[in-house]
TORLUM-156459 format. One record per residue (C-alpha): x, z, y; residue in three letters. Coordinates in steps of 0.2 Angstrom, whole numbers, padded with zeros to 4 digits, always signed. Example, Ala and Ser with C-alpha at 12.3 -4.5 7.8 and 13.67 -1.06 7.14 Angstrom:
// TORLUM-156459
+0062+0039-0022ALA/+0068+0036-0005SER/
// end
This chain:
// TORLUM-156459
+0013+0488-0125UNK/+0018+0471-0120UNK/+0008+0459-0129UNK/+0019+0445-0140UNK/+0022+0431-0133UNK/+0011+0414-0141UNK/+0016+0402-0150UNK/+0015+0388-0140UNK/+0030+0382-0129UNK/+0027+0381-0111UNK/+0038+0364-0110UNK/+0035+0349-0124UNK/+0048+0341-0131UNK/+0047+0325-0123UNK/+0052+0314-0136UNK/+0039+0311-0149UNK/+0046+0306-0165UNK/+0046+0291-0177UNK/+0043+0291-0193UNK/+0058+0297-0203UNK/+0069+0289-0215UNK/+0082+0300-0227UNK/+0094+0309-0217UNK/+0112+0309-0221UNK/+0115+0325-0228UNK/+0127+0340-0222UNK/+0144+0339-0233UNK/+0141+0358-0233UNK/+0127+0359-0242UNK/+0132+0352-0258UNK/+0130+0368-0269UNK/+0126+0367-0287UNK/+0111+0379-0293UNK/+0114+0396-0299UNK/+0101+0412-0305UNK/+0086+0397-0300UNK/+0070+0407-0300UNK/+0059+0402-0313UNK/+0040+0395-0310UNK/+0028+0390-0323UNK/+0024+0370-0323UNK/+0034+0366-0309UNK/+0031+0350-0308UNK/+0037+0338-0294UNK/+0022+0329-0297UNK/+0006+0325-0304UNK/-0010+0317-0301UNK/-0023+0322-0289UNK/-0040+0326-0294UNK/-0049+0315-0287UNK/-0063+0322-0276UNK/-0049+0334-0265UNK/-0039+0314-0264UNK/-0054+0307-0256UNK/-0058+0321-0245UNK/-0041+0324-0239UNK/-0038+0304-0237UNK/-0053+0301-0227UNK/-0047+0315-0216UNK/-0029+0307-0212UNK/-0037+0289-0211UNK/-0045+0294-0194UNK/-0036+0281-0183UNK/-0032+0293-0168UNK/-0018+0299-0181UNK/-0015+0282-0190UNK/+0005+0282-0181UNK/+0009+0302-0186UNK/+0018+0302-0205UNK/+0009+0314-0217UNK/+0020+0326-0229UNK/+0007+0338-0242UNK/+0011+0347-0257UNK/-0005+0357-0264UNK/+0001+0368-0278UNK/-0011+0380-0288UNK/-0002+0398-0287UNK/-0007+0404-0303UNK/+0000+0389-0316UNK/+0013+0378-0302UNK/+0002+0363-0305UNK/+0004+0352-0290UNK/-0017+0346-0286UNK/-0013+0334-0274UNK/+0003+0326-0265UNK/+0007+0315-0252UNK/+0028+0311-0245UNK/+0030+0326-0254UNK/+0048+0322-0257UNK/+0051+0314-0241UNK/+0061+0323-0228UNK/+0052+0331-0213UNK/+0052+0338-0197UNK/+0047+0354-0200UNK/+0045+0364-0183UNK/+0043+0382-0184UNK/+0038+0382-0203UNK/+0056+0381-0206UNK/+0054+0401-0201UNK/+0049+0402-0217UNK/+0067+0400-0225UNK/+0076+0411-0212UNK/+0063+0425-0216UNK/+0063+0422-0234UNK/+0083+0423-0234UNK/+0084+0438-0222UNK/+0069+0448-0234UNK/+0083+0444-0250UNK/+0099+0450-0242UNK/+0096+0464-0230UNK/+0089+0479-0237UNK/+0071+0483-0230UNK/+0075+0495-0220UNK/+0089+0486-0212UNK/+0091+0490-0193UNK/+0099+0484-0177UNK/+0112+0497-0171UNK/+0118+0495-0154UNK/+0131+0509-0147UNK/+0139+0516-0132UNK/+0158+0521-0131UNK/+0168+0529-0117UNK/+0185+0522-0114UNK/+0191+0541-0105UNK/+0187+0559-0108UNK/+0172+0566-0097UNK/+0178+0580-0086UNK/+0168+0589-0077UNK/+0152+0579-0080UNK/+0164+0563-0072UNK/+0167+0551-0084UNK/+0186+0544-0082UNK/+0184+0526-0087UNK/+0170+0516-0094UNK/+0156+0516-0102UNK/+0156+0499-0117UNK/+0137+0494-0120UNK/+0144+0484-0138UNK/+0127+0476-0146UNK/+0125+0469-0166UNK/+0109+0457-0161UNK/+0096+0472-0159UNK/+0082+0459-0151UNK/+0069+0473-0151UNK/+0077+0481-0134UNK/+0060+0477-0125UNK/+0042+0481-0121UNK/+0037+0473-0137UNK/+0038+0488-0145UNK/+0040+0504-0134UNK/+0027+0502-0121UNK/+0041+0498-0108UNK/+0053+0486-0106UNK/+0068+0498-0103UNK/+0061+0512-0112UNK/+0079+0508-0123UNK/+0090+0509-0111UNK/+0079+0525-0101UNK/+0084+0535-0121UNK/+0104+0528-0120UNK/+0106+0535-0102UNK/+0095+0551-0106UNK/+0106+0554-0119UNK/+0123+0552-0110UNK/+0116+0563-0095UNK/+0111+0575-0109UNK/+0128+0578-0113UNK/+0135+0581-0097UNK/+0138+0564-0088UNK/+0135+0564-0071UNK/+0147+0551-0064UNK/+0157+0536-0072UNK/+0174+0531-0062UNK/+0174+0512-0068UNK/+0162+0504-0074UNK/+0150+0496-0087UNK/+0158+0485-0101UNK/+0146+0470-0109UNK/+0153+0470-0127UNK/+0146+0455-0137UNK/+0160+0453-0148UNK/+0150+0456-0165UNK/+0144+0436-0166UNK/+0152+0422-0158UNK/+0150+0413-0141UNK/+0140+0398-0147UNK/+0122+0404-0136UNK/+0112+0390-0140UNK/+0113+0376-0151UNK/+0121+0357-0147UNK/+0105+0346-0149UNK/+0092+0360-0140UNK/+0083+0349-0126UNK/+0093+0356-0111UNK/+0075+0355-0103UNK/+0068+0368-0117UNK/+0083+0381-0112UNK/+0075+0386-0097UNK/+0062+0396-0106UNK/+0062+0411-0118UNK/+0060+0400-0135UNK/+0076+0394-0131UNK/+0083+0410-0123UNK/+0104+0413-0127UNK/+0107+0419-0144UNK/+0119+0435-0139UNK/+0125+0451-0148UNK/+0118+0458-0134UNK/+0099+0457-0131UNK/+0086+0463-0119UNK/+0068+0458-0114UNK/+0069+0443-0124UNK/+0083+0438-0115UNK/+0071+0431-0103UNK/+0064+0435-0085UNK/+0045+0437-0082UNK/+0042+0430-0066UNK/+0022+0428-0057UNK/+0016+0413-0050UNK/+0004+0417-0038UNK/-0004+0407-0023UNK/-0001+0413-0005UNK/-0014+0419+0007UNK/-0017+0401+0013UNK/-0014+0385+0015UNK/+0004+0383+0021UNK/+0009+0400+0020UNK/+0024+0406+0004UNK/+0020+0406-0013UNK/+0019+0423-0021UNK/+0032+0424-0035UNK/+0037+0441-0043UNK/+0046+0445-0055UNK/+0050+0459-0069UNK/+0061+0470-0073UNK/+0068+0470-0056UNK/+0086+0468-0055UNK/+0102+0462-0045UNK/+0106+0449-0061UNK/+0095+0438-0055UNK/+0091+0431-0038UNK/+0077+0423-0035UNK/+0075+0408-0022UNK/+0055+0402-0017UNK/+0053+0388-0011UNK/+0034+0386-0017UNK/+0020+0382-0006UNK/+0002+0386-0004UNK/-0008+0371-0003UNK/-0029+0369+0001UNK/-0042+0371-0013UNK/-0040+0355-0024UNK/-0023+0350-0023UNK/-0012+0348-0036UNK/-0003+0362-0046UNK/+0016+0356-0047UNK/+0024+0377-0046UNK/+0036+0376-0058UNK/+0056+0387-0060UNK/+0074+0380-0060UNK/+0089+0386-0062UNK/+0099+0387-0044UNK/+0117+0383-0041UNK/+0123+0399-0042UNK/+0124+0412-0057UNK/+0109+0422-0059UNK/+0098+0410-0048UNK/+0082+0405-0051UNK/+0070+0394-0039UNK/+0052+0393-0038UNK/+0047+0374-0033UNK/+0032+0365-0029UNK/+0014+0369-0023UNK/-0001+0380-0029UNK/-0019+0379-0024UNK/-0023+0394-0011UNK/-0040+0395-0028UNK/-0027+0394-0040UNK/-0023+0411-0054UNK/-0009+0419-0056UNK/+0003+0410-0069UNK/+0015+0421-0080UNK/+0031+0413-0086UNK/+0045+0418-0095UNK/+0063+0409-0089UNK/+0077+0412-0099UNK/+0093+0422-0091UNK/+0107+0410-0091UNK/+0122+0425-0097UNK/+0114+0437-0108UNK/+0130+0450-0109UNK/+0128+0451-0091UNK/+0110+0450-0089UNK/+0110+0467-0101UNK/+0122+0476-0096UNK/+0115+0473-0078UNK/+0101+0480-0083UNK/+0110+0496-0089UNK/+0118+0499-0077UNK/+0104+0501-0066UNK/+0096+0510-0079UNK/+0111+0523-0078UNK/+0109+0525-0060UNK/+0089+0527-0059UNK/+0092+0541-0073UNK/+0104+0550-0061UNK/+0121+0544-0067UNK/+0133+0536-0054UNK/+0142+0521-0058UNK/+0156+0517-0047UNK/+0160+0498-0051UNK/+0144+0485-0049UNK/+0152+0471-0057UNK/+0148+0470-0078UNK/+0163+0465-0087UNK/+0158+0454-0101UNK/+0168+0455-0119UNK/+0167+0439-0131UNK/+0182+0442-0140UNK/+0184+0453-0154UNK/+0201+0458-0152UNK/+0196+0464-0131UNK/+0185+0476-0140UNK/+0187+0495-0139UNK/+0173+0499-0150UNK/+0182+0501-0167UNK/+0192+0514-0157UNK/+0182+0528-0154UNK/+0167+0537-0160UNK/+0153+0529-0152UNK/+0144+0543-0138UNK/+0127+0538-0143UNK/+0120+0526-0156UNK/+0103+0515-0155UNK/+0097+0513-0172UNK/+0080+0500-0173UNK/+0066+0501-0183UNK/+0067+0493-0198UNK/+0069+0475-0204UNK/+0048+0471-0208UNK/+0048+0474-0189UNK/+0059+0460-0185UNK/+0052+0449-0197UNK/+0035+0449-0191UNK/+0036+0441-0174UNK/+0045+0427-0181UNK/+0031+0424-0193UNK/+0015+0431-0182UNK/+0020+0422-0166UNK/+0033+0410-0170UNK/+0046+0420-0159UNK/+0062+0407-0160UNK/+0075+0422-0154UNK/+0070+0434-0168UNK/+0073+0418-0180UNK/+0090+0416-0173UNK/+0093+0433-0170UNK/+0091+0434-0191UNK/+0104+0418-0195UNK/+0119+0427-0186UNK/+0114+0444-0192UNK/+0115+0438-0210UNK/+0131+0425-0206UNK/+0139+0444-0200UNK/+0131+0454-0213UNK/+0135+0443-0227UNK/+0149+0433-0224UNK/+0156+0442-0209UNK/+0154+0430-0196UNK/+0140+0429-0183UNK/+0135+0413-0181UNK/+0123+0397-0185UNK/+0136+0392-0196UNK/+0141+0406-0207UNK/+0121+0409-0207UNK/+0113+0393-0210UNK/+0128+0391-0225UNK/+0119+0408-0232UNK/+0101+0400-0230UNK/+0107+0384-0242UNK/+0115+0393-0254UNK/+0100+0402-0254UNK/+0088+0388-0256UNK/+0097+0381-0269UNK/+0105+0394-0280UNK/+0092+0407-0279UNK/+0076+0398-0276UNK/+0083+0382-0285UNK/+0077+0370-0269UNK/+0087+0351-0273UNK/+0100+0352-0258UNK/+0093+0334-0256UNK/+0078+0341-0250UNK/+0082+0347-0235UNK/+0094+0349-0217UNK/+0093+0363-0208UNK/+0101+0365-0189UNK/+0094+0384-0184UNK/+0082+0394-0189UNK/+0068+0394-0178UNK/+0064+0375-0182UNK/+0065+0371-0163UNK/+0079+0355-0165UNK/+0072+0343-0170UNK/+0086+0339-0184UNK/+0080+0349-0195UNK/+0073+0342-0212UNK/+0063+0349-0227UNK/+0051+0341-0238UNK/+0035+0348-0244UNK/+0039+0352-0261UNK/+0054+0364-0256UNK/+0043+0373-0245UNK/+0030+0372-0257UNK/+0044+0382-0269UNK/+0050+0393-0258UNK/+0031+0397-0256UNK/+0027+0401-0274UNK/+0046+0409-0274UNK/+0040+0424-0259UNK/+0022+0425-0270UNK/+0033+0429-0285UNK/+0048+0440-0278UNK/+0041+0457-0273UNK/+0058+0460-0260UNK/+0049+0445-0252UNK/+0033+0452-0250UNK/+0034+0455-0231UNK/+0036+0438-0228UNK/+0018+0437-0236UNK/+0013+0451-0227UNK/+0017+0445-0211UNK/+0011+0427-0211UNK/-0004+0423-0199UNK/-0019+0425-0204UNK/-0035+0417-0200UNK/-0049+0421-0187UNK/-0037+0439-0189UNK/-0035+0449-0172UNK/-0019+0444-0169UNK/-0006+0431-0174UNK/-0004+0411-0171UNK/-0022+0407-0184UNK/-0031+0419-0172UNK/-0042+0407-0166UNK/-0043+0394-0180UNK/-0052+0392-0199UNK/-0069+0405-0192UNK/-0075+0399-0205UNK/-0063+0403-0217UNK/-0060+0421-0212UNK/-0044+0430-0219UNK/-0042+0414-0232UNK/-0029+0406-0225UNK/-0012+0416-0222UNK/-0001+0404-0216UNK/+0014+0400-0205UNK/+0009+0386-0191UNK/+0023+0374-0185UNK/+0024+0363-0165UNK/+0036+0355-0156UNK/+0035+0337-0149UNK/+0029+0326-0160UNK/+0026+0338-0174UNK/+0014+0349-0181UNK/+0015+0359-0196UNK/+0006+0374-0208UNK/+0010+0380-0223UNK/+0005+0395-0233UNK/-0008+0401-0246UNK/-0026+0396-0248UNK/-0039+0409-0257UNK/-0053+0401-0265UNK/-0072+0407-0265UNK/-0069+0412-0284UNK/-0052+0420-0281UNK/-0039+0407-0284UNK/-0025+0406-0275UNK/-0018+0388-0269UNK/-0001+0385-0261UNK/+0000+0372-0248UNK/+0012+0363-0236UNK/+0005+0351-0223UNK/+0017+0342-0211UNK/+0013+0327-0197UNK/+0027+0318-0190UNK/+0023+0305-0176UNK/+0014+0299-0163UNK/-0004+0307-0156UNK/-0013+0319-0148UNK/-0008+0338-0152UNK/-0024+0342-0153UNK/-0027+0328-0164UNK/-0015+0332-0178UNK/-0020+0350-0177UNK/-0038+0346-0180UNK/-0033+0334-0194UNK/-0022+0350-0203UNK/-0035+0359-0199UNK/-0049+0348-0210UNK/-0036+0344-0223UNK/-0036+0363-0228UNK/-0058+0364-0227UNK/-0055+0349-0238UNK/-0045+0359-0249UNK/-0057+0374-0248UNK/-0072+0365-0250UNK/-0080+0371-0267UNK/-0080+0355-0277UNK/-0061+0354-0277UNK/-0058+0361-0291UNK/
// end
């Protein structure tokens, strides 16, 4: 299996971010609060006990961090009792702990066993084994089409084509029809860094998914100095081309290698130079049509399984009222696994497509639209009627947390946290929250010394840091914490100082 893909993102945000004021809220998110979830002594404030004040103040004092803006809420679990707060009604950046809303809402509407169906129709009758029309690949947001989970990236689309050969299909007379009418054509969002949307955490949101929506390409230096850059790339396929105009350069020279998107659909160039000592370098670069990109894919796929396809070209439907799908009975049906199995790489890993992938499913599901819109309207109403989040307290513009006009403060986190610890339908988010010095997951390699502790969801893009999640105590308690940074300083530097602010929370005497 093809191992998830980290947290990190390859590219920074370039712009690192000053410390915020109030944002002017979205007139959509007035809403007045309805069925609020009740919690014991949830007070917005309340003074800190002094020993965890000092400790976690001498922590943000260091002045390698004295321009990032610090937002904390720490909550026991058990009584609601807030133990120590800092901007905790102040607006944030929240980077990807705003996962924690999308997951939340997605847990609370769609049933947990919830899966993505993507289908297969047939404009003609099959005579003969011959097919007399096309063949419609319509998707509904599956984004589990992929290695992640099957051991091979078109192991999918192997069962769809094995199927239709299975029932006689030995030739197609037209061709293969994109359908990705279920959401709408909005791929990415407005105020995404055009510079973040050449990589797979900012891949095109589609109906129709595959591999991440992205291209795995190899950066490899040549035999030597002078000579081609090696750059391959997986799954091989005529939807891409791939244009290299990297060169090998002698031991000590600078690495530069990097991708670009060519002139021409489809096109990607390798730039730039490679040490001849240099490793090989994996990257992931985002397809730039992802109706065609998939249903390339399949069509390929039909042919290596041994059915013809007589038209190349992928005809691509956006419209819903181009769509043959409601006409028909579909001649095979893909069926996911369950929700949990969505949830947890948006938790685990921060996977930003999975997050989006679950705002236009609910928009669809709910309100029957598939977009940001319809779903991000379900997330506020969700916030605020349900878990009885002020709609002052936050601004959301997707769900993965990677623009950087989202807003939340650390008490509505801190609500929604105590909210998922008290709603059993919740409890996969719980469960699939990293966790530290665990196997697997984004805390893999932080808190050793805290081992299985702290289950949180960790937060980056440029000029923000973030963690938030739950704390177990040597004696069993259970705290709820939310810490954000926004500002200027060294990643590294505000992670160690998230990092310290949670020993400081841990340590014995903070009681």
């Amino acid at each position: 299996m093809s191992s998830i893909r980290s947290l990190a993102p390859r590219r920074l945000v370039a712009a690192l971010l000053p410390a915020l004021a109030a944002p002017v809220l979205l007139a959509a998110q007035a809403s007045t609060a309805g069925n609020v979830a009740d919690s014991p002594a949830y007070a917005t404030s309340a003074p800190a006990r002094d020993a965890l004040a000092r400790r976690i103040d001498a922590v943000l004092s260091r002045p390698s961090i004295s321009r990032v803006t610090w937002g904390i809420e720490v909550r026991d679990a058990a009584t609601g009792t807030v133990v120590y707060a800092r901007n905790a009604a102040r607006p944030m950046v929240p980077a990807s702990n705003l996962k924690l809303v999308v997951t939340a809402t997605a847990a609370h509407h769609l049933d947990p066993d919830y899966r993505f169906r993507t289908s297969v129709y047939a404009t003609g009758p099959v005579v003969d084994g011959v097919l007399q029309g096309d063949l419609v690949l319509y998707g509904r947001g599956d984004p589990m089409i992929s290695g992640r989970y099957f051991g091979d990236r078109t192991a999918v689309l192997d069962s769809m084509a094995d199927s239709l050969a299975a029932r006689g299909i030995r030739r197609v007379t037209g061709g293969v029809i994109a359908d990705e009418s279920w959401w709408d054509r909005e791929y990415v969002r407005p105020d995404w860094d055009p510079a973040d949307r050449l990589w797979w955490y900012a891949a095109p949101v589609s109906a129709l998914l595959f591999n991440d929506n992205s291209i795995d390409v190899t950066l490899r230096p040549g035999a030597s100095a002078g000579t081609p850059a090696r750059v391959t790339a997986e799954p091989s396929s005529g939807a891409y081309r791939l244009r290299n105009e990297a060169r090998t350069v002698a031991s000590g020279g600078s690495r530069t290698i990097d991708l670009q998107r060519g002139t021409a659909p489809g096109e990607v160039r390798a730039v730039g130079q490679v040490p001849v000592d240099a490793g090989a370098d994996e990257e992931h670069f985002a397809v730039d049509d992802a109706a065609r990109w998939t249903g390339t894919v399949f069509r390929e796929t039909l042919e290596r399984r041994g059915i013809d396809v007589a038209r190349d070209e992928i005809r691509i439907v956006s419209d819903p009222s181009a769509s043959v799908s409601g006409g028909s009975a579909a001649v095979f049906d893909w069926r996911s696994p369950p929700l949990p199995q969505a949830i947890g790489p948006v938790l685990l890993n921060s996977q930003n497509l999975f997050a989006e992938v679950l705002v236009k499913t609910l928009g669809r599901e709910v309100r029957g639209q598939g977009s940001w819109d319809a779903g991000l309207a379900l997330e506020r109403a969700f916030l605020t009627g349900v878990v009885g989040v002020d709609s002052a307290d936050f601004v959301l513009r997707d769900g993965s947390g990677l623009s950087d006009g989202n807003r939340v403060t650390p008490r509505a986190l801190a609500r929604l946290l105590d909210y998922v610890r008290r709603t059993p339908r919740l409890a996969v988010v719980r469960q699939k929250l990293p966790v530290s010095a665990a196997r697997e997951g984004s805390l893999r390699s932080r808190f050793q010394d805290l081992p299985g502790r702290v289950a949180a969801k960790t937060g980056y893009i440029g000029g923000v840091n973030s963690l938030s999640g739950y704390l177990t105590m040597r004696d069993g308690r259970e705290l709820i914490f939310v810490i954000i940074g926004n500002g200027e300083a060294a990643q590294a530097d505000r992670i160690r100082a998230i990092d310290d602010v949670v020993r400081a929370i841990a340590a014995e005497d903070g009681r």
